[in-house]
C-alpha positions as CSV (number, residue, x, y, z in Angstrom):
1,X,12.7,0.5,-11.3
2,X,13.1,-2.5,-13.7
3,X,10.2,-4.2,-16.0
4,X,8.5,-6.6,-13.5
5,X,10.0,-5.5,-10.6
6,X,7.4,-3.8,-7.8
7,X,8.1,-1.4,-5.4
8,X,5.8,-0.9,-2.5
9,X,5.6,2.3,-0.2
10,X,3.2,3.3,2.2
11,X,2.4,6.3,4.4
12,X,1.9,7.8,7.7
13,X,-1.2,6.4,9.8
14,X,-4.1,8.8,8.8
15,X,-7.5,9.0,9.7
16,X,-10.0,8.5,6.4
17,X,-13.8,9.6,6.6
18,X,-15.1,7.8,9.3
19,X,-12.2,8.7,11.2
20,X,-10.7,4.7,11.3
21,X,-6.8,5.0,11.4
22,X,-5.6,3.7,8.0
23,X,-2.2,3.6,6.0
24,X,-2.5,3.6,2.2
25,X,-0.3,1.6,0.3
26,X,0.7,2.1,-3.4
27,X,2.0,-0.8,-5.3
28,X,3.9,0.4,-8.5
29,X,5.7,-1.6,-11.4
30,X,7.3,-0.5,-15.0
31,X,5.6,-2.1,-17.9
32,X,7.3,-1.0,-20.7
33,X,6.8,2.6,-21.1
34,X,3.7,1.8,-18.8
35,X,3.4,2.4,-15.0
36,X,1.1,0.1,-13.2
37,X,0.0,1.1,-9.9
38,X,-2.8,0.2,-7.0
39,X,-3.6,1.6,-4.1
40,X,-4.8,-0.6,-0.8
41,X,-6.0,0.2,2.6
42,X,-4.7,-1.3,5.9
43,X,-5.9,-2.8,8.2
44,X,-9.0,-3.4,5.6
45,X,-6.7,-5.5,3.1
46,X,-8.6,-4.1,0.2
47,X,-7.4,-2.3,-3.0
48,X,-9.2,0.3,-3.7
49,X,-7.5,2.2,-7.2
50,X,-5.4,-0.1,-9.7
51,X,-4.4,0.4,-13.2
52,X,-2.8,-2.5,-15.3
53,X,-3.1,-5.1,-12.7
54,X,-5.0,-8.1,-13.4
55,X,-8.0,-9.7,-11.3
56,X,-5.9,-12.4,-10.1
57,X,-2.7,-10.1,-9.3
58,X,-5.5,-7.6,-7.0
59,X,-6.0,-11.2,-5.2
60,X,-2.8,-11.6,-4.5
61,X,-1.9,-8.0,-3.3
62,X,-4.9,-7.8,-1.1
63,X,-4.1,-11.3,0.5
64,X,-0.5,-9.3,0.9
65,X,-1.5,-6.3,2.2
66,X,-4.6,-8.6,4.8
67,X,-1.6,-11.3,5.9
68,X,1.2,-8.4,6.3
69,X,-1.9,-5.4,7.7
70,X,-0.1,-5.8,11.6
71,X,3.5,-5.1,10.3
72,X,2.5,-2.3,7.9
73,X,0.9,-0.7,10.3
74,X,4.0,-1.1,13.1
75,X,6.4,0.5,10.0
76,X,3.7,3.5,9.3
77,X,3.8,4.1,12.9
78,X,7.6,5.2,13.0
79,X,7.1,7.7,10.6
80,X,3.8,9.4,11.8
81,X,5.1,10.7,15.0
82,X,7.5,13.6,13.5
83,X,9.2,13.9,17.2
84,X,11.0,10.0,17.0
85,X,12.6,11.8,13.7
86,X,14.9,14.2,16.2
């Protein structure tokens, strides 16, 4: 991964606490010798863990991660049912 550039993955639908299906998301970029990353929540929109990313830029990804939630959600789906990998 080049300076700047971010790289976004996300997982498997889970279940968190209150048993609400979720998919965490983890944004990550190279600083320098830095790595920045934050962690959101769909379908919440919300980040909820960041290091190295400004006020403004945790705007930004959680307008991302609230305008792109139904989509994310559709992709995390075809990799938490094990049995569509066969």
């Amino acid at each position: 991964m080049a300076d700047g550039e971010m790289k976004m993955t996300y997982s498997a639908i889970v279940r968190d606490k209150d048993n609400k299906r979720i998919v965490r998301v983890m944004f990550e970029r190279k600083n320098g010798s830095l790595l920045e990353t934050a962690e959101g929540l769909v379908p919440d929109g919300k980040i909820v863990k960041s290091s190295g990313f400004s006020p403004d830029e945790i705007k930004q990804l959680e307008s991302y991660l609230w305008e792109n939630s139904q989509s994310i959600m559709d992709e995390a789906k075809k990799i938490s049912n094990p049995l569509k990998w066969l």
